[in-house]
N, C-alpha and C positions, 0 to 999 in steps of 0.2 A: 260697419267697418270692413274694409277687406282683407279678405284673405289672403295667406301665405301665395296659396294656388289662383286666386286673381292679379295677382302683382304680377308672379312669375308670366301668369298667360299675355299679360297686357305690354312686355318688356320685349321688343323688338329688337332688328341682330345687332345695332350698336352696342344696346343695353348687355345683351347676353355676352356678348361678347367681354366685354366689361368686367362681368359676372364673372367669368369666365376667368382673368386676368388677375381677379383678387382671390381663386383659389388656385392660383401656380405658385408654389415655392420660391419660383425664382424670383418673384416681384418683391422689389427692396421696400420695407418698410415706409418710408416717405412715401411711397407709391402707394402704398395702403391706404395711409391715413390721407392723400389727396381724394382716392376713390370714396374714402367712408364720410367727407367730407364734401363733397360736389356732386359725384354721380348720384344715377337715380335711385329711388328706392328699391329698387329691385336687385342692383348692385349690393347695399346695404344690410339687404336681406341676406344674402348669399354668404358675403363676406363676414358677418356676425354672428351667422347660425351654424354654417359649414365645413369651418376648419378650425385647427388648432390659430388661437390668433400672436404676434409679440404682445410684451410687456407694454408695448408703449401704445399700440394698436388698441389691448384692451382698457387703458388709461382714458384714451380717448372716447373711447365704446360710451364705459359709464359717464362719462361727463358730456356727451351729444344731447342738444337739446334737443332730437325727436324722440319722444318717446317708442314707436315704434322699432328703431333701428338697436336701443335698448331693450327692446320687448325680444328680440330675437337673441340677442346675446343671453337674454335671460333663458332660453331654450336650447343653448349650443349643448346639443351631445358631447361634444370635445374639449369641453372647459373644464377643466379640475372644477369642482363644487365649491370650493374655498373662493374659486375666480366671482362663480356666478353668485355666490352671497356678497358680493359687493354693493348686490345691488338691493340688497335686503331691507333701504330704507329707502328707497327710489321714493319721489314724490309725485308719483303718477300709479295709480289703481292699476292701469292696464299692463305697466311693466311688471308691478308685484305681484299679479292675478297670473303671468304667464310664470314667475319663478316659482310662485306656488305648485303650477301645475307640471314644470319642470319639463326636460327634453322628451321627444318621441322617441320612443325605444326603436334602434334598428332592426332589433333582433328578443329573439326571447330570455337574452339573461337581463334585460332590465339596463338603470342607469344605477350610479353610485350615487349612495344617499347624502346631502346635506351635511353638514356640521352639526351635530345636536345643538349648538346655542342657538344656532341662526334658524331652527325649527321651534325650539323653544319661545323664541323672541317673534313669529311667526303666527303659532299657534296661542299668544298672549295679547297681539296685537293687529293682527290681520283682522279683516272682512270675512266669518265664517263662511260667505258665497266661494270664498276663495280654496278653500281649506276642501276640495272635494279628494274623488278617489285618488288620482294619479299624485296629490301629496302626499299621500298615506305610503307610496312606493318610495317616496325621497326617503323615508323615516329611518334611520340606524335599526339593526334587530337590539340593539343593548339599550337605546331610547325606549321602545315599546315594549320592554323586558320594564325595564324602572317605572313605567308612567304612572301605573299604580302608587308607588309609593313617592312618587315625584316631590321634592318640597313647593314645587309652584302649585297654586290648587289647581289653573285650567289644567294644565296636563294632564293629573291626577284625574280628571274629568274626563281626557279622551281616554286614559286607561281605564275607566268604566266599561270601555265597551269590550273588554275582554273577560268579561264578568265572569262567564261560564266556566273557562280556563282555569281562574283564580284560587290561591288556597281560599280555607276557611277564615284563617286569621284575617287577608288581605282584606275579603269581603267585608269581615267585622269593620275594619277598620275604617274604611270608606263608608259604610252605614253611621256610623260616627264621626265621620272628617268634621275639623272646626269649618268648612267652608261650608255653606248652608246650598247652594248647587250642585256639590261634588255629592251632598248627603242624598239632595234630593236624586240624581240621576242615579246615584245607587240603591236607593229603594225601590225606585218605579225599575230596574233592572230584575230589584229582590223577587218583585212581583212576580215576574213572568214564572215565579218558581211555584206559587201559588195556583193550586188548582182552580179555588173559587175563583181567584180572580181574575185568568185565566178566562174563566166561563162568562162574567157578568160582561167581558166586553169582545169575548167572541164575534165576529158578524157571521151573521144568519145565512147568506149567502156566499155562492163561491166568489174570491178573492184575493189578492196575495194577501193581505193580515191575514186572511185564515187559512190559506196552504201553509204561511210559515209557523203560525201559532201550533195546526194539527201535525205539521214536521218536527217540533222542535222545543216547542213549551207544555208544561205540564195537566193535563190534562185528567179535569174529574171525571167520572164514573159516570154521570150523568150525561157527560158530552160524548165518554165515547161510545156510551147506549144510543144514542141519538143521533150518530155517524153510523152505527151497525145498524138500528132500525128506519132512519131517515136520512141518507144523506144527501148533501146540500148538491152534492155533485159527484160523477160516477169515479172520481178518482179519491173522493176522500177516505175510504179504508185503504187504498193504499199508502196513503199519504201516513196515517196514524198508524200502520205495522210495523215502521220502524223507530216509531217513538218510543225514546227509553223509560214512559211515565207507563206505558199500559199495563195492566193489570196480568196475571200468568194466565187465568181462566181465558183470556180474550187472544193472549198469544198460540195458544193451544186451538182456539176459533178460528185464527185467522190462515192459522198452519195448513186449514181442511177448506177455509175459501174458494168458491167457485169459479173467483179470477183470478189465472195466473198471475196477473202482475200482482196481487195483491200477497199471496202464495211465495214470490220471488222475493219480495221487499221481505216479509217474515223470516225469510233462507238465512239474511244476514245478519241474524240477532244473535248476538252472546247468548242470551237468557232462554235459553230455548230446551226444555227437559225432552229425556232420550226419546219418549214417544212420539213428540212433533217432529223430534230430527230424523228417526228412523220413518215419520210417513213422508216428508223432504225427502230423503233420499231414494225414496220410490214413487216419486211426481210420476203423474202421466206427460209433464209440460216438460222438456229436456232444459231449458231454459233455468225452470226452479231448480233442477238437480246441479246446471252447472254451479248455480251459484251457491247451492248449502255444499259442492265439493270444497270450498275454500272456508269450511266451520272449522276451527282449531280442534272440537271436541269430539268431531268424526271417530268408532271405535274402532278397532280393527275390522268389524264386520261388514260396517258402512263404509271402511273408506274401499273393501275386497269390493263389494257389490258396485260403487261408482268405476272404479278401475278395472271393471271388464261390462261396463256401458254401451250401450248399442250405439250411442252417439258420441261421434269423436271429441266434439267439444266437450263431451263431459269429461273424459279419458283423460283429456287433457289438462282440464282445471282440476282434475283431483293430482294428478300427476307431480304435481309443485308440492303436495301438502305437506307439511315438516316433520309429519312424523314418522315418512316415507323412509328405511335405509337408501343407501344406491344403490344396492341388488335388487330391492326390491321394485325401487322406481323405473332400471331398469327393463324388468320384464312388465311393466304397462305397455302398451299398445297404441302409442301418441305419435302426433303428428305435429310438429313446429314451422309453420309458413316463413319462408324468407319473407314477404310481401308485409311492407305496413312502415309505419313513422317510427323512426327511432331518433328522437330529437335531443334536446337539455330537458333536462329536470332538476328542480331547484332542488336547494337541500329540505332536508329535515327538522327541527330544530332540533329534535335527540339524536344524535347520531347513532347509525346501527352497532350492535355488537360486533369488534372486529373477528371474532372467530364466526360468528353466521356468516361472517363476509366472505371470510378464506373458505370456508365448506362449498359457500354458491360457487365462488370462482372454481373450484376444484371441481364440483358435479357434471354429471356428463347430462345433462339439461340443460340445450341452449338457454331456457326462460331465466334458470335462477343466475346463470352467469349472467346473463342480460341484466339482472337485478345486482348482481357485486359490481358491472363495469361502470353502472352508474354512479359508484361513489366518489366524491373527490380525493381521500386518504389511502386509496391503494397501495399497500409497498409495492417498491420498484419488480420484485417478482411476479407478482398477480399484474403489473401493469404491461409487463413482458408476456406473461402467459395470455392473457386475454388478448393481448394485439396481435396475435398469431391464430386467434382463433380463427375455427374455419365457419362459423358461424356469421353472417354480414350483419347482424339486430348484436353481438356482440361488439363486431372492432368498431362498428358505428358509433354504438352506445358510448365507448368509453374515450373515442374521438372530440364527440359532443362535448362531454362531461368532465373528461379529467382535464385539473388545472394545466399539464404539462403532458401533451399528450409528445409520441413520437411523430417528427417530420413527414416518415415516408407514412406509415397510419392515414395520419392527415389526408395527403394526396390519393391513397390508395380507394380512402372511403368516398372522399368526391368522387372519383373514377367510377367506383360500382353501385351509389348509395346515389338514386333521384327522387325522395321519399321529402318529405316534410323538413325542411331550416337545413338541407343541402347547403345551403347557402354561409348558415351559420357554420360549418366548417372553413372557411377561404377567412374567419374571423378569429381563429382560434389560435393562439402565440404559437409560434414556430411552424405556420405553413411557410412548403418552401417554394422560392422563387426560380432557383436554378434548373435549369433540365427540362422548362416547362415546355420551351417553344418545339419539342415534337410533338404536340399534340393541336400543332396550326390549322392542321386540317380531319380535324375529329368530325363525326357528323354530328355529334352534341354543339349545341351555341356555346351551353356555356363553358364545356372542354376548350373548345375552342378559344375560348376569352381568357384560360388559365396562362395560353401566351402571352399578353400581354403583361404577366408581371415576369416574365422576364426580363433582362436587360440584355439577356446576348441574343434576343429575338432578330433574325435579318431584317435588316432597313426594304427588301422589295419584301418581304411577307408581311411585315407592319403594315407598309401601303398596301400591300393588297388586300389585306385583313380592313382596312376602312370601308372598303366597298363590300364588303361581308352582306349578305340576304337578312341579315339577324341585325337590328339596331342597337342590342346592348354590346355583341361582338365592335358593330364599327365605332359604337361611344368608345369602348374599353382603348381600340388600338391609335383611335384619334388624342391622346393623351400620352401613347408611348413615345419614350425622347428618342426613338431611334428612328422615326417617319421623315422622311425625307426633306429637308424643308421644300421642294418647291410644291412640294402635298401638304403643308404644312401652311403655306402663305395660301394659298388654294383653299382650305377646309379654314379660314379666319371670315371665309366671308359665303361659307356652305350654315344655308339654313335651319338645316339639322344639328350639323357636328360643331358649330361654331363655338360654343360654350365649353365643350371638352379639349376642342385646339387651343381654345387661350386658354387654356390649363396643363399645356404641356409644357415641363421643366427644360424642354430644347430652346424655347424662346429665350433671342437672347435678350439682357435686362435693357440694350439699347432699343429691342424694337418693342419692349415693351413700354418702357418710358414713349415711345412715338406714338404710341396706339392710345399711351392713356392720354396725353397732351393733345393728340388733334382729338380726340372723342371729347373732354369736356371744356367748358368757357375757359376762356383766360384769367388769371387772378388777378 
């Protein structure tokens, strides 16, 4: 079958043009539904996946007999979710198989899940081929919260696989479900808890069954003698240092290990008695020390001796530590890099304590404020103070992240911030549009593209911005309704720009009725 990106590539300037025509606002509905109806598939493609669609637009979506042209609406990032479970009884696999797997994410906060019935009814009824990861992302957090206790048994069955998570009752419960699958997947789960059993189906070689078995499941006595005297492969004690099954004698082994990485993975264990952590924190490896600075149980002795560390990354990871006053963390000797990704991060499912929250925002430690700007509940104070920070991994952070950040924030962090989902800021509610077109001639591209969501951008800067060296600057200004039209009827039949001119809301709705009437057959 072909692809999204073989259609597109195979659709010549008519076509794009076309394309083009069914994501302009101004194109009247009838005019939709001739293009979703006659033009080519590539057209269809565009106009199904691309934009918000009418009511009647998506009426017609679901009831087109290509399946394909339904396959893509099934993937529309911009459809309310309630839209695209229309299509949640399609009688074609390939339409159900795409809703399954649901839109491509533009960005890193993901899409809006599903309707829990229409997941339910889904996960009951569907193709398990269909049912991979990217459904799992459709799913409600209050779906996957209940699956366990779900009254349908399949569900109850995908909530198996949070086993680990689970209280004790839950698990009982599911060890006894009346559904004889739901029992079984939760016993062979129980297993994994199981040392011997564990053992009898270990493989003997290196593997993922066996990095994740020695990461992660419970492990006899016998196996991890036979990891420390033989192992399968040079990574597997470190692999088992941070397994919560190991034994104290072996923690205490691994603490003196010859291999740093194996020595580093040991750093991060709760379970770790004063004598392992104090030879941690006098590693020859700077490495091991940075990472046992972040042990909660550091004394005051051990966290003195990391905080005046010959290495600055150590200085620095211990620097954070909570049990730091601010006098004290003050006089550390840390260093904080503007440089690096300060992007979205999802939430938690526990939300933090609001008072840890108010202390980080208050601390004169760019890192922990970094760590309060990420939260989405900040009072309106903390989201004042932080966006004044003069730290940029701050006002970023909380540009990214808070649901309601301020306007100029926004603009300020595009302007200084070229680091990792840049981008994801120009995404964020209340960027503003106004004021943008001084920066028509920034030598950034994409400063320079922030004019175009002006509207009071000059009609010669527009066009002169289409011939821009940068091809996302001359898509962005080939689109703005203030280009001139005779650049305008010009770029309708430019091989590059053509697909973004017929997507300019300048078009008037007569010449676009004329473009679509002579491009496809008569009725």
């Amino acid at each position: 079958m072909r692809t999204p990106e073989d259609i597109w590539a195979a659709a010549d300037l008519p076509t794009r043009r076309l394309a083009g025509l069914a994501l302009n606002p101004s194109t009247p509905v009838e005019l939709l539904l001739r293009l979703l109806a006659d033009a080519p598939l590539a057209v269809g493609m565009v106009l199904c996946r691309d934009r918000v669609l009418p009511d009647a637009v998506v009426d017609a979506v679901i009831d087109h007999p290509d399946a394909y042209t339904r396959s893509f609406f099934a993937r529309n990032p911009h459809a309310d979710p309630r839209t695209r479970a229309r299509l949640l009884k399609d009688p074609d696999w390939f339409v159900r198989g795409h809703l399954a797997q649901g839109p491509r994410a533009a960005g890193p906060v993901g899409v809006p899940p599903l309707p829990d019935d229409a997941v339910v009814y889904m996960i009951t009824t569907y193709e398990d081929e269909h049912l991979g990861g990217p459904f799992y992302a459709q799913i409600s957090a209050g779906l996957r919260e209940a699956m366990p206790t779900h009254p349908v048994a399949k569900v109850r069955l995908w909530g198996t696989g949070s086993w680990g998570s689970l209280p004790a009752e839950t698990q009982a419960a599911l060890l006894a479900d009346p559904d004889a699958e739901v029992r079984e997947r939760a016993a062979r789960n129980a297993r994994k808890e199981d040392p011997a059993w564990v053992e009898s189906v270990l493989p003997p070689h290196s593997c993922h069954g066996r990095t994740y078995a020695l990461l992660h499941q419970a492990l006899s006595r016998a196996v991890v003698d036979s990891v420390l005297t033989a192992p399968a492969g040079p990574g597997d004690r470190s692999m088992i240092a941070g397994n919560p099954s190991l034994p104290p004698d072996v923690v205490a082994l691994l603490a003196g290990d010859p291999d740093p990485d194996v020595r580093r993975v040991t750093a991060r264990r709760r379970d770790l008695q004063p004598a392992e952590r104090r030879a941690l924190v006098e590693d020859p490896d700077p490495a091991v020390r940075r990472t046992i600075a972040g042990h909660p149980d550091l004394d005051p002795e051990e966290r003195a001796a990391l905080a005046a560390d010959t290495d600055p990354d150590v200085r620095l990871s211990v620097s954070v530590h909570p049990a730091w006053s601010e006098r004290e963390r003050s006089a550390i000797d840390y260093q904080v890099s503007q440089n690096g990704d300060f992007g979205f991060h999802h939430c938690s499912a526990t939300p933090r304590d609001t008072g840890a929250v108010r202390r980080d925002a208050l601390s004169g430690h760019p890192l922990l404020r970094r760590a309060a700007a990420r939260e989405r509940a900040l009072p309106p104070d903390l989201v004042a103070l932080l966006a004044a920070d003069d730290d940029l991994g701050v006002r970023v952070l909380l540009a990214q992240n808070h649901p309601n950040p301020p306007a100029g924030l926004l603009l300020r962090c595009f302007l200084e911030y070229t680091g990792d989902e840049r981008e994801h800021l120009l995404t964020r509610p209340g960027f503003p549009s106004e004021g943008l077109a001084v920066h028509a001639d920034d030598a950034d591209p994409a400063v320079r593209r922030l004019a175009a969501r002006d509207p009071g951008t000059a009609p010669h800067t527009v066009e002169r911005l289409t011939r821009d060296p940068d091809p996302a600057v001359r898509a962005a200004f080939a689109r703005h309704p203030n280009l001139p039209g005779p650049r305008l009827t010009q770029l309708l039949d430019d091989e590059e720009l053509v697909h973004h001119a017929a997507a300019n809301p300048a078009l008037a709705v007569s010449a676009i009725r004329a473009l679509v009437t002579s491009s496809l057959p008569l009725r």
